[in-house]
C-alpha positions as CSV (number, residue, x, y, z in Angstrom):
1,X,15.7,-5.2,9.1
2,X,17.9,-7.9,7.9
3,X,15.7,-10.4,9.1
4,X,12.6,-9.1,7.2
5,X,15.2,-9.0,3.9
6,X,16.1,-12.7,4.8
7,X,12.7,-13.6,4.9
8,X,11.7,-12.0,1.7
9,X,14.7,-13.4,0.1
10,X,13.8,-16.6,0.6
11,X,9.9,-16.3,-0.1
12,X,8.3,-18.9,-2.6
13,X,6.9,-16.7,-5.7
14,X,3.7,-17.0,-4.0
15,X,2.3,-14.0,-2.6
16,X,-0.7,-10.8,-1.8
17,X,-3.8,-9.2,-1.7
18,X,-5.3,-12.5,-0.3
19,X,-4.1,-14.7,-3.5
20,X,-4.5,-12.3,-6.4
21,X,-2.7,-12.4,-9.6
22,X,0.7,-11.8,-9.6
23,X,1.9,-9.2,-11.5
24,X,4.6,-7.1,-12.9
25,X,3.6,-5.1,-15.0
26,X,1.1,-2.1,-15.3
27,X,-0.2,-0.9,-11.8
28,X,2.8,-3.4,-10.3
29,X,5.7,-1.0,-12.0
30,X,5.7,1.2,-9.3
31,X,4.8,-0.7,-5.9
32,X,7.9,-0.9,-3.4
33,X,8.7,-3.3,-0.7
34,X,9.8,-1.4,2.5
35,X,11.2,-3.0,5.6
36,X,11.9,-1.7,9.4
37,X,15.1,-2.4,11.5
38,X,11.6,-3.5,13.7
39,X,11.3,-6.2,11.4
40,X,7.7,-5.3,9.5
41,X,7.6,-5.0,6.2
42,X,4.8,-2.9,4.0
43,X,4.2,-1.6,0.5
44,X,5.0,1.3,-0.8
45,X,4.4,3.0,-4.7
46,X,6.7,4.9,-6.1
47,X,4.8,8.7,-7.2
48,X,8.7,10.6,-8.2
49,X,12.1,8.5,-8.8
50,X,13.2,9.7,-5.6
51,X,10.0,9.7,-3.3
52,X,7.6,6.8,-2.1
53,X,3.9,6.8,-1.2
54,X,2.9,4.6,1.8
55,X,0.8,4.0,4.9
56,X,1.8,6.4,8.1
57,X,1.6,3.6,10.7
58,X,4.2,1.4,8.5
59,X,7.1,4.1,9.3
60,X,6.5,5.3,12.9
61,X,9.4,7.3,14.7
62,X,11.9,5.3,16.7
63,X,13.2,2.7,14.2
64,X,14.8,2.8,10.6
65,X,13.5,1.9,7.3
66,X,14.5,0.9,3.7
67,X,13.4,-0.2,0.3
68,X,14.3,-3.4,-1.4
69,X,15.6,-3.4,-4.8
70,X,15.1,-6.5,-6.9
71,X,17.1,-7.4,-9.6
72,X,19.3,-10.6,-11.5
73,X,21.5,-10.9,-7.8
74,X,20.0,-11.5,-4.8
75,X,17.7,-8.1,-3.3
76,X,19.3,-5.2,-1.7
77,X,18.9,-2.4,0.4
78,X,18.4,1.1,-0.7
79,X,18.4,3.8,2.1
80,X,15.8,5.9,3.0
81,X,16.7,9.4,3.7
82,X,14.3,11.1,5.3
83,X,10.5,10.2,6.3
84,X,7.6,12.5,6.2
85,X,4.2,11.0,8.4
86,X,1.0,13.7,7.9
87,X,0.8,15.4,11.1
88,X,-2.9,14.7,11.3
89,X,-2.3,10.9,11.6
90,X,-3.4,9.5,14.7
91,X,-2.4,5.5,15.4
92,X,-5.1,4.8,17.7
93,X,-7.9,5.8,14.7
94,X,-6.0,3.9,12.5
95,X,-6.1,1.0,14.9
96,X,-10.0,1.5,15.5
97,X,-11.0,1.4,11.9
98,X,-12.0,5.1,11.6
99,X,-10.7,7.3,9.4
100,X,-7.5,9.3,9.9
101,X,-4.8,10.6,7.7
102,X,-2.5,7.8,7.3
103,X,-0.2,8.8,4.7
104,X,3.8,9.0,4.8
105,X,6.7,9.8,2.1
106,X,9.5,8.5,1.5
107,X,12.6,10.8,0.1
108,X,15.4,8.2,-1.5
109,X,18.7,8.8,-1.3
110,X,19.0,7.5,-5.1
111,X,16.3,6.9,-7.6
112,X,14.5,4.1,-7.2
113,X,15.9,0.6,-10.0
114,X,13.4,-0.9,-12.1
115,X,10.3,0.7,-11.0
116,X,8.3,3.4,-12.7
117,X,6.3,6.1,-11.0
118,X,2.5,6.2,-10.8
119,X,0.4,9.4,-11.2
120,X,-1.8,10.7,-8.3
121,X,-5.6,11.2,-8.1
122,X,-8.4,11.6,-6.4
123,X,-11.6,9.3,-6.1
124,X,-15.0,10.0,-8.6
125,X,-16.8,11.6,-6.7
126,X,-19.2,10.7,-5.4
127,X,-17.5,7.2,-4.6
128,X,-20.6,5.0,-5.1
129,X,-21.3,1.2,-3.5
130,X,-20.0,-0.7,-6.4
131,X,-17.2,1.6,-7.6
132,X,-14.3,-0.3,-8.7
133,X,-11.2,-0.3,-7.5
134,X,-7.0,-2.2,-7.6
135,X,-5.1,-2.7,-5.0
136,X,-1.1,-4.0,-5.6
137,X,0.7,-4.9,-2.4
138,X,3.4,-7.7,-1.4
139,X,1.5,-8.9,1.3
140,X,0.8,-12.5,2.9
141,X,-1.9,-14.6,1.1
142,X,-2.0,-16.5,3.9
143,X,-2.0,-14.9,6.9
144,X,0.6,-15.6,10.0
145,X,2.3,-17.5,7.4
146,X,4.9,-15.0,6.4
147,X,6.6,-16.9,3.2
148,X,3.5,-16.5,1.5
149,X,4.2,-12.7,1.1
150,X,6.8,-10.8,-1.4
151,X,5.7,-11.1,-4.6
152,X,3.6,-8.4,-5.9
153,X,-0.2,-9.4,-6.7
154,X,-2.9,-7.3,-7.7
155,X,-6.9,-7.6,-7.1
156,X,-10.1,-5.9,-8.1
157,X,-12.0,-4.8,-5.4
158,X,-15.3,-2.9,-5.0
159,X,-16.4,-0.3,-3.1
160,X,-19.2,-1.3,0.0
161,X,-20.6,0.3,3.1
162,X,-20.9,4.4,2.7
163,X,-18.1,5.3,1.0
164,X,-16.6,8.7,1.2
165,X,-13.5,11.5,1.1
166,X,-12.4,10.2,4.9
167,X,-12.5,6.7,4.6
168,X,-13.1,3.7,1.6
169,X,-14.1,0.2,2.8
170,X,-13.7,-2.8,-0.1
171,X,-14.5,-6.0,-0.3
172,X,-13.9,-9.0,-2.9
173,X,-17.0,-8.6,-5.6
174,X,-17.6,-12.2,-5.6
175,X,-18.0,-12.8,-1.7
176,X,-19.0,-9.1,-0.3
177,X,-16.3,-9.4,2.3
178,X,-19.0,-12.3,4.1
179,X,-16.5,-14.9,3.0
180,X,-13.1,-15.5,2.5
181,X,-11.9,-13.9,-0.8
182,X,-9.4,-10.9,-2.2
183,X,-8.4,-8.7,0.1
184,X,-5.5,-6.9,1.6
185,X,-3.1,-9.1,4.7
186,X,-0.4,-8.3,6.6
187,X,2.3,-6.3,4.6
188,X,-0.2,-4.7,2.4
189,X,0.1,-1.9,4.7
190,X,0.3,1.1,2.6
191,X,-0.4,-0.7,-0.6
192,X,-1.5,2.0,-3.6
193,X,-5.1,1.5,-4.7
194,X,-5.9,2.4,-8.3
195,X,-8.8,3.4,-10.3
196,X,-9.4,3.7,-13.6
197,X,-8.6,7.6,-15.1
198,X,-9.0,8.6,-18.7
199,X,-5.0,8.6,-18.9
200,X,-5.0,5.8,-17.2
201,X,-4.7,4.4,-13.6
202,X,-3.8,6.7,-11.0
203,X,-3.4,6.0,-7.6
204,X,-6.2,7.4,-5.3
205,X,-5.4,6.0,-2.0
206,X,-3.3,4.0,0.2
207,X,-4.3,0.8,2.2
208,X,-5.0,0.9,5.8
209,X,-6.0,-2.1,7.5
210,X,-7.9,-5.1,6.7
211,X,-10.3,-7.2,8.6
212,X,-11.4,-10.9,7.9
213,X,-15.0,-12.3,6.7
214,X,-18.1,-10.4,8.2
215,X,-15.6,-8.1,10.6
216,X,-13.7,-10.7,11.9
217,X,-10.2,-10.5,12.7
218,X,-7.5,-11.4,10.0
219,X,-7.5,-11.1,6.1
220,X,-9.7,-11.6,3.4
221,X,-13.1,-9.8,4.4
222,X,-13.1,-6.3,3.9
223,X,-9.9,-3.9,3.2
224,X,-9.7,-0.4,5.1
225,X,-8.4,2.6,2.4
226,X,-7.3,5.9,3.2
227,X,-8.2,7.9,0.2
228,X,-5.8,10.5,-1.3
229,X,-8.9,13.6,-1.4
230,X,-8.0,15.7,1.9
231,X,-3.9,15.0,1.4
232,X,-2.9,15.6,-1.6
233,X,-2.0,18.8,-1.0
234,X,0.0,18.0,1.7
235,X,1.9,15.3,-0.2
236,X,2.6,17.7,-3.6
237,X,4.1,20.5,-1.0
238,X,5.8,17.7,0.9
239,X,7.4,16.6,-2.1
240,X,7.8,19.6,-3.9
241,X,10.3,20.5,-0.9
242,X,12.2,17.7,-1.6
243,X,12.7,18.9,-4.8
244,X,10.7,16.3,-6.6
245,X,7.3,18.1,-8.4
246,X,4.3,15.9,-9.1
């Protein structure tokens, strides 16, 4: 765990989603970094001041895990109390690029500095090829190369393949996940994805896995999303028992 907050303490402010803006503000308010005594690191969103939305294979049983807090010192580690994976999730789906329920909270044991929580949705349905979506994570933008990750980026993606309540598959508009473009890398894990609501953006689902150009292993082809549509009860219970309503 320390190593992973040594590395993103002395990241460059370069950073994500395969080279995507960076960004603080808007969807970016509310994404958290979250590292493991195991030495990974993933994103998270803040959805209450005291709970986090993230990936269920980025906090597995048998290790600890905490957010970092950014602010004018140098970043610190807030504790995580308690973790809550869907029962439903199974790692070697997730692994295989099908769909499963990989979704996790996070219960804080303070609320969460300088962030600002994002509403939950649920995907139009029917999610069409073409639908547009946001993904904000503080992934690598080069993969293997972990110094290119920490800074929160952002990147429209669209929807592509057969879209659906289990599982949404995105790629980069401009290359159709055939060549190398925006997509999610390593640390993206759990990264919120957005789409447009008439209130606003509201997150709809959480980032999976990612896959390079035309299914190749690596980054920058096509982005794996675990939409919000069969959990969100589960994760408004979930939280509502931590005494946080949604």
């Amino acid at each position: 765990m320390i190593a992973a907050l040594v590395m993103l303490i002395t990241l460059p402010a370069q950073a994500i989603v395969g080279g995507g803006a960076p960004s603080a503000d808007g969807v970016a308010r509310s994404v958290i970094t979250i590292v493991g005594s195991r030495g990974n690191f993933c994103t998270g969103a803040l959805i209450a001041p005291k709970v986090v939305l993230t990936a269920a294979h980025c906090v597995q049983p048998g290790a600890e895990y905490k957010i970092v807090e950014y602010g004018a010192g140098p970043p610190t580690l807030q504790n995580v109390e308690s973790v809550a994976i869907h029962p439903a999730f199974r790692m070697d789906a997730m692994l295989a690029h099908r769909a499963t329920a990989d979704v996790a909270l996070l219960r804080l044991d303070a609320p969460a500095k300088g962030k600002i929580p994002s509403t939950l949705g649920m995907p139009n349905i029917p999610i069409v090829v073409g639908s547009r979506f946001t993904v904000a994570g503080i992934g690598v933008t080069v993969r293997g190369d972990g110094k290119s990750g920490g800074t929160i980026r952002v990147a429209g993606l669209v929807a592509t393949g057969k879209p659906g309540t289990l599982q949404i598959r995105l790629v980069d508009p401009a290359g159709q996940g055939t060549r190398d473009g925006l997509g999610a890398c390593t640390g993206d894990s759990g990264a919120p994805v957005f789409e447009d609501k008439q209130n606003g953006a509201a997150i709809v689902g959480v980032v999976s896995w990612s896959t390079g150009p035309n299914g190749a292993s690596g980054c920058g082809g096509m982005t794996g999303v675990t939409p919000l549509t069969l959990y969100s009860d589960w994760i408004l219970q979930t939280a509502r028992q931590w005494g946080s309503a949604l």
